[in-house]
N, C-alpha and C positions, 0 to 999 in steps of 0.2 A: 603592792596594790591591795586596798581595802574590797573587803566582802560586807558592804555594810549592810545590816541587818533591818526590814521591814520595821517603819514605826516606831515607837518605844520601848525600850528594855524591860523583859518583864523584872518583878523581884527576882534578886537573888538565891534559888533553892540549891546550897552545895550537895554537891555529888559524894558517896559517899567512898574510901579512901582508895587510892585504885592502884592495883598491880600490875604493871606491865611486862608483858614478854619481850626479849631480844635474842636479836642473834648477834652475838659477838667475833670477830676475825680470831681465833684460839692460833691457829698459827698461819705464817705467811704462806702462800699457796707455791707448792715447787711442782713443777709440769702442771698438769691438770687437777686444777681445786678435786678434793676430796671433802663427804659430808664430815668426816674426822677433822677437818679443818675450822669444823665453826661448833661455836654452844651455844646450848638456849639458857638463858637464864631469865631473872626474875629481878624485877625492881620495884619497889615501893614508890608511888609518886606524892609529894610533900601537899599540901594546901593549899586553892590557889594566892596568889597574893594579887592585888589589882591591879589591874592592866594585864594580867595573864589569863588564858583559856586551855582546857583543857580537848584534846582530839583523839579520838581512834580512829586508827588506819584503816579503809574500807577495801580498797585496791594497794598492792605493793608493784613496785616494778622491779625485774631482774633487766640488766644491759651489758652492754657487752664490755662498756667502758669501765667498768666494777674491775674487773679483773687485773688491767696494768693501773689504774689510780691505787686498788688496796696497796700495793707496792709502794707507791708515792706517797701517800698522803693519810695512810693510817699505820697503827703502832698495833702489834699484838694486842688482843683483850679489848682494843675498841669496838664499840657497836658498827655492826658494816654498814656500810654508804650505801645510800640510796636515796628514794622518792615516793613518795605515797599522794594518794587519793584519801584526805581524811575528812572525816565529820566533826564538827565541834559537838562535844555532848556537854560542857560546862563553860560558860563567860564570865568575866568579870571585868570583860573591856564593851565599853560601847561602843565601840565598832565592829565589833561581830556578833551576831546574834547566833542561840544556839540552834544547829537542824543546819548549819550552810558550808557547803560543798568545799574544800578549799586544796592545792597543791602544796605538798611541803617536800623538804628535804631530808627528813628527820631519819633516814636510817631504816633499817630491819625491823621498827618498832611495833609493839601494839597498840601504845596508846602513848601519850608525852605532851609535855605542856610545854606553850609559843608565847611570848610578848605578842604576834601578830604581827612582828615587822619583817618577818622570814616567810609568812604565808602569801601564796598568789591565788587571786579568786578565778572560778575560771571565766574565760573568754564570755562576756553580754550578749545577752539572748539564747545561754545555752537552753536548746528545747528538754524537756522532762523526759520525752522518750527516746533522750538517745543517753547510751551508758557512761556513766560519770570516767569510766577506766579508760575512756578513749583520750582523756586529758594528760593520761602517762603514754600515749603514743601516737596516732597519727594527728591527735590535737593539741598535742603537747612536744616535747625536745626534741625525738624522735622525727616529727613531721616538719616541726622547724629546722633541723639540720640537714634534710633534704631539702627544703623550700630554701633553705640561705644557700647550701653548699649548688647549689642547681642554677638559681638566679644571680647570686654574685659571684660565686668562687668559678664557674663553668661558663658564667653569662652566656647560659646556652640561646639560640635563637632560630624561629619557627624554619621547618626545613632539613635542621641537622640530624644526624645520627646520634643518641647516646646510647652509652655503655652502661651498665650497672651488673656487679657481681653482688654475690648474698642477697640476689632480688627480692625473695620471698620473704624476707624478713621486716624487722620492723620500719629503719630506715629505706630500705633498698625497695620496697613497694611501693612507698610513696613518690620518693624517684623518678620509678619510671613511669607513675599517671599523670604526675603534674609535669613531663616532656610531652608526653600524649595531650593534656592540658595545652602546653605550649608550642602544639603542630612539630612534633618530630617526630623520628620514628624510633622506635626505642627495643633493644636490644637487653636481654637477661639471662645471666646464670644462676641456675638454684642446685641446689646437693639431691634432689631425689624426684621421681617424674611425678608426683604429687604434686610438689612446690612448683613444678615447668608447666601444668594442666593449670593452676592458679595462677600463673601469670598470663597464660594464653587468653585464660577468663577474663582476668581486668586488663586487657587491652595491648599485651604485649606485643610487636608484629613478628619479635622471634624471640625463641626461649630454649633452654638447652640443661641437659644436665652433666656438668663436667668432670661427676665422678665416673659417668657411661662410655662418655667421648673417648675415641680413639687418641684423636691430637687435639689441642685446644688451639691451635694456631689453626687450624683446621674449619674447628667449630666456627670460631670468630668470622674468621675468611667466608663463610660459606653463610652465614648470618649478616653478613655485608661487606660485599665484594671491593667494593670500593673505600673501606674504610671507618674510621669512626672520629666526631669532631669534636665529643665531648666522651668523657671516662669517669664515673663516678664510684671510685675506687672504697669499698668497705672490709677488701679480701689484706688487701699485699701479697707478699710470696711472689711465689711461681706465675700464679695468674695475671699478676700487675707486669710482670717482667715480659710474660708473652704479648700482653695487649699494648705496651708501648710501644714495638714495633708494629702497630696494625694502624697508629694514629693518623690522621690525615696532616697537609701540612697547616699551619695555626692551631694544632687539636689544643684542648685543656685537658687538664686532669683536677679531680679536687681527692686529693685523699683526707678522708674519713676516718677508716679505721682500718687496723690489719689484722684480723681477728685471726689469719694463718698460722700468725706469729706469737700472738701473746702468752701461749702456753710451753713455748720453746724455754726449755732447760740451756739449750747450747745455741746460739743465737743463729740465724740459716746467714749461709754467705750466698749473695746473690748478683745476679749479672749487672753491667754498671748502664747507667743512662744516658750519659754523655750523649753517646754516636746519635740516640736518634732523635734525642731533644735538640741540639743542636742542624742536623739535616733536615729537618721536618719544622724549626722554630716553635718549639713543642711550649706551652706553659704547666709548670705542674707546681699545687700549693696545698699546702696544707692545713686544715680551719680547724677551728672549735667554735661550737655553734654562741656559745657564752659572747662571741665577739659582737652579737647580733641584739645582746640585752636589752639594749634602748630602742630595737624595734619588735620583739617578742610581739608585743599585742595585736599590731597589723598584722604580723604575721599568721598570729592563729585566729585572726577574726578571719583572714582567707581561708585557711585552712576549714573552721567552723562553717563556712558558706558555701564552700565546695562536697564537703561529707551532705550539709545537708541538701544540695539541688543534685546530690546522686552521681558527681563527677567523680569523688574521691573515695573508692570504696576501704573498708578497713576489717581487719581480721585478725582476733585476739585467740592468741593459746591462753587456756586460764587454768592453773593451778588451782585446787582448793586447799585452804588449811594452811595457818603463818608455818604449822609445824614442817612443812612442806618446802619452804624458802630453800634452801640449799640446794635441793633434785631438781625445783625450776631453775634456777641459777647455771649449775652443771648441766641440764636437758640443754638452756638455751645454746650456752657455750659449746653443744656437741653438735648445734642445728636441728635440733627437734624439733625448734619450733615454727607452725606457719603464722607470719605475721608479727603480733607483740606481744610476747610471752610477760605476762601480770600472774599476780598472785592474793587470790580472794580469802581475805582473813577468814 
């Protein structure tokens, strides 16, 4: 999607030659990423050639999906994966003009240059006073993978119970306002009574902390007695083993992610599902929000229209300093963070 630019293109005044900073994957991360695991380096970026622009990153996102993808999908010494909030500071395509807001995929970068056919503008009508970084989270993938995994994978509906574990974080907030949103009543666990007082605030009807809890079969039970119809799994582990036997009969589950897991050296053996997906005609599946490409834009023009009538609230952990990229990386991944842990160049 084009960010096209007011009017006509002024002259061309080239910028003059630009160095950008990275963080590069230096080794595969074994248990839990270490800052030893990444470098910064330095890159020279070339001239542009036409139809190319030049961007610096304003906002970076750290997620939790970084972590089993570096495994997949990158090679030592590549630049690490990610997504940024950048500014055009140099054009040479007319179709962007420079000063315009745009989402890319470009990595750990500080600055790098696009064709423009990888750039996404954000969502029309975005108001000036609301912060451009909210398009790396609850107005961006983050609040789309709850908004898909919620209404299609859970096709939750008004009335029911859902579930949500890692509430307080980026996906798992959004979660459970837009059940609230969708007349349910909406159940949350978070890692510390900070994150369970934030959920109570945006509208939890119960919330709990499961590193306090005596039993969590317990907690769940006693947060709804009668069961739960939907499960919006972002834990795995333990947690997801206990709440499948809590489901109601026809529950869903949409697993997310299992962030319990990812850091496992020795893979966890865990109890089986059969018994109660079967006795209960349990559905459980598992998405990626990428499956949802072709409708991104409703989605976050909903998204965009609920923040702004005050339905959707949002809450950013923010990092300053790119040099800093790795601590918010390892913070988010230890649950430091409340909300959507970004990182402000």
């Amino acid at each position: 999607m084009h960010a096209l630019g007011p009017g006509k293109m002024p002259e061309h005044t080239p910028v003059a030659m630009v160095t950008a900073k990275v963080w590069v994957l230096k080794k595969h991360f074994e248990g839990f990423p270490k800052t030893s695991d990444f470098d910064l380096k330095k890159i020279e970026l070339p001239n542009l050639k036409d139809g190319e622009l030049l961007l610096e990153s304003v906002f970076l996102s750290v997620d939790p999906y970084m972590r089993p993808y570096s495994r997949t999908v990158m090679k030592e010494g590549d630049v690490m994966i990610g997504t940024q909030v950048a500014r055009i500071v140099d054009s040479k395509n007319p179709a962007f003009a420079v000063g315009i807001f745009v989402v890319a995929k470009s990595g750990w970068r500080t600055h790098f240059i696009s064709d423009g056919k990888d750039l996404q503008a954000l969502p029309s009508g975005w108001p000036e006073s609301l912060p451009v970084s909210l398009a790396l989270g609850t107005i961006g993938m983050p609040g789309l993978t709850a908004y898909f995994g919620l209404l299609e994978v859970c096709k939750m509906k008004p009335g029911e119970t859902v579930l949500v574990n890692a509430a307080a974080g980026a996906v798992g907030s959004v979660v459970g306002q837009l059940a609230k949103i969708g007349g349910c009543k909406v159940v949350g666990c978070a890692g510390s009574d900070e994150k369970v007082a934030y959920l109570k605030k945006i509208g939890f009807d119960e919330a709990f902390n499961y590193k306090t809890v005596k039993s969590l079969d317990e907690a769940l039970r006693k947060a709804s007695p009668d069961g739960y119809d939907c499960f919006f799994d972002n834990v795995g582990g333990e947690f997801a083993s206990v709440a499948i036997n809590q489901m109601k009969k026809y529950g869903r589950i949409a697993v997310c992610g299992a962030i319990s897991q990812y850091n496992d050296s020795v893979p966890q053996k865990g109890p089986y599902v059969q018994m109660p997906m079967i006795f209960k005609e349990l559905r459980m599946e598992g998405f990626l929000v990428t499956s949802w490409n072709n409708c991104w834009e409703e989605g976050l023009k909903t998204l965009l229209k609920w923040v702004m009538e005050g339905k959707l609230k949002c809450h950013e952990q923010v990092t300053e300093g790119f040099e800093n990229m790795p601590a918010a990386f390892i913070g988010m991944l230890k649950g430091e963070n409340l909300g959507k842990a970004v990182v402000k160049v």
